[in-house]
C-alpha positions as CSV (number, residue, x, y, z in Angstrom):
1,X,-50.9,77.8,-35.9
2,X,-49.4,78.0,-39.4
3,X,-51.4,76.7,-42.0
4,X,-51.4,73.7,-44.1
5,X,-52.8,75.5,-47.0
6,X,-51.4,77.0,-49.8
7,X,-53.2,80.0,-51.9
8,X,-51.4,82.1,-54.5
9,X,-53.3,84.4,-56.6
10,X,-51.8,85.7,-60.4
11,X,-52.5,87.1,-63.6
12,X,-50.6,85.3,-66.4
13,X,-50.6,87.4,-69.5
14,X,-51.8,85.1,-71.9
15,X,-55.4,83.8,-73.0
16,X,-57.3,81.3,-70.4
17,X,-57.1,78.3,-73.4
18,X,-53.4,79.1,-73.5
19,X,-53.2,79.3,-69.7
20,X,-54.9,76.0,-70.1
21,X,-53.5,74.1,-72.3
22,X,-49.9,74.7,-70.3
23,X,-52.2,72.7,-67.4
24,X,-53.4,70.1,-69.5
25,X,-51.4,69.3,-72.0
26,X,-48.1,66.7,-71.2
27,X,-45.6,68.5,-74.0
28,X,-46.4,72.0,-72.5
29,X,-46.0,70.9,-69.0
30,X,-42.2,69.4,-69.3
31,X,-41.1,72.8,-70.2
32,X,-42.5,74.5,-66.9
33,X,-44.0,71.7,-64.3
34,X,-41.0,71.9,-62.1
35,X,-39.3,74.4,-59.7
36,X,-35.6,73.3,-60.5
37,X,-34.9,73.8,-64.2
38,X,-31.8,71.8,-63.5
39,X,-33.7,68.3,-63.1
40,X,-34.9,66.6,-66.1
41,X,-39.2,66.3,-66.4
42,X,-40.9,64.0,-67.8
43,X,-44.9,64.7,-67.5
44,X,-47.6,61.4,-68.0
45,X,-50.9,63.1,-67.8
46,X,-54.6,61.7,-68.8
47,X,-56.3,64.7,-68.3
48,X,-60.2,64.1,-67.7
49,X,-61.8,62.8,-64.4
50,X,-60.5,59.7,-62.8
51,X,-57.4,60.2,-65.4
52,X,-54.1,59.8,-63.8
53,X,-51.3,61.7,-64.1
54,X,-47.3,61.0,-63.0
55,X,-44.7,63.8,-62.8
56,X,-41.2,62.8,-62.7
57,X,-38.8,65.6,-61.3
58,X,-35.0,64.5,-61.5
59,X,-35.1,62.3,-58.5
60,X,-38.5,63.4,-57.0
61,X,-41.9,61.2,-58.5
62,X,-45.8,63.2,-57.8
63,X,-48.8,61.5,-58.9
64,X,-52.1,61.7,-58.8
65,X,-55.5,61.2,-60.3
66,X,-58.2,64.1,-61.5
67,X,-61.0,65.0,-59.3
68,X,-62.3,68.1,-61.4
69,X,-61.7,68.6,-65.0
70,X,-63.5,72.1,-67.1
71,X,-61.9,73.3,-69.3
72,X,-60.6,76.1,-70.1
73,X,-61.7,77.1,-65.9
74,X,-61.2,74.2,-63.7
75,X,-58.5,71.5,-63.1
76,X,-58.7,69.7,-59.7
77,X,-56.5,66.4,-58.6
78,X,-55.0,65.0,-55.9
79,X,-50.8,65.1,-55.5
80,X,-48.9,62.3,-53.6
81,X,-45.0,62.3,-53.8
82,X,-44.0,58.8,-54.2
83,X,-41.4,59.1,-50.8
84,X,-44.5,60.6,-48.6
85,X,-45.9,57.8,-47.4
86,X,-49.4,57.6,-47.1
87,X,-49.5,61.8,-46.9
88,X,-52.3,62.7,-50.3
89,X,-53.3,66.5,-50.4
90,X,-55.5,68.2,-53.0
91,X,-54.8,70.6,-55.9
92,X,-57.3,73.0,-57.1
93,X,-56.4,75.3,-60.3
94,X,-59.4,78.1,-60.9
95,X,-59.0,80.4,-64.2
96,X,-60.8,83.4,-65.9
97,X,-60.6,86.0,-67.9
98,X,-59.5,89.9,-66.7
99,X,-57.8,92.9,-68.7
100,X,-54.4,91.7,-69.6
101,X,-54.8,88.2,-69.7
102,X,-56.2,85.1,-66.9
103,X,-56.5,85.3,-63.4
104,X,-54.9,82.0,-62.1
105,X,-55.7,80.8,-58.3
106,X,-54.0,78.0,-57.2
107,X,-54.8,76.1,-53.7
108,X,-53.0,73.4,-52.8
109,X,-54.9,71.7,-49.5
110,X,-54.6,69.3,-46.7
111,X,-50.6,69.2,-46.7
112,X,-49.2,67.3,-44.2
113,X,-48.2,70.2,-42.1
114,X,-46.7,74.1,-41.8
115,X,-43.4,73.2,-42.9
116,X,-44.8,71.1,-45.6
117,X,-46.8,73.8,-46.7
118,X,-44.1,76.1,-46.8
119,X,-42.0,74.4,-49.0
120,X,-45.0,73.7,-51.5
121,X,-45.4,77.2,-51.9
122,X,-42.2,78.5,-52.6
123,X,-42.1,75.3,-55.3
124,X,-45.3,76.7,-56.4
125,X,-44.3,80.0,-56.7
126,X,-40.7,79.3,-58.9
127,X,-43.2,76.9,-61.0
128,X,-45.6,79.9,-61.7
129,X,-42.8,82.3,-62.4
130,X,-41.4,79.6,-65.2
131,X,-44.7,79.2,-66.7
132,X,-45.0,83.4,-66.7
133,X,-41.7,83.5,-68.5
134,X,-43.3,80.9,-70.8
135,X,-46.3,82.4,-71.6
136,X,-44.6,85.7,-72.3
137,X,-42.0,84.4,-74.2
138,X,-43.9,82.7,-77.0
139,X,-47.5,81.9,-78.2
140,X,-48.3,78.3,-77.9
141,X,-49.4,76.7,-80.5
């Protein structure tokens, strides 16, 4: 059986508070928070447990609420796409420090199935790859 999990390990080459921040904070996330740099973002987040947060991707809506917030380490929340009916899965994001930058593990659990997961992780995956390029191509301030 294919899982309903998704896992993806990196190392993003900038400090953890930087790495961070680009989580946390609503200005940094419209510039990455989305796997099709075509749609426009708009990014609502209240970042602190039992904040909510709402993601606005062209057509697409994902909400949710913080389970976990400790910073500059943790973020946890739950993720519900407006159109999914009653389908909530979980969002973990785990940082820390190594040579060369932060160590970033992201699991996204409880998806509502294999193909589901699938197509969370290759969104993941084009969303981590735009927050690299980011990261590498300026310093936040």
């Amino acid at each position: 059986m294919m899982s309903t999990d998704v896992r993806i390990e990196r190392v993003l080459p900038a400090t953890i508070g930087r790495v961070y921040d680009a989580w946390s904070r609503p200005e940094l996330l419209t510039r990455w928070y989305c796997p099709n740099p075509s749609h426009e973002l708009q990014v609502e987040a209240d970042v602190r447990i039992g904040g909510e947060y709402v993601v606005t991707m062209g057509p697409y809506v994902v909400r949710g609420t913080y389970l976990e917030v400790d910073p500059p380490r943790l973020l946890a929340f739950t993720w519900k796409w407006d159109d999914a009916g009653d389908d909530v899965s979980q969002v973990r994001v785990e940082l820390s420090e190594v040579d060369g930058g932060t160590h970033l593990v992201l699991s996204h659990t409880a998806l509502a199935g294999a193909d589901d997961a699938a197509g969370h992780l290759q969104g993941w995956e084009l969303q981590l790859t735009r927050l690299t390029d980011l990261l590498t191509a300026e310093a936040l301030t």
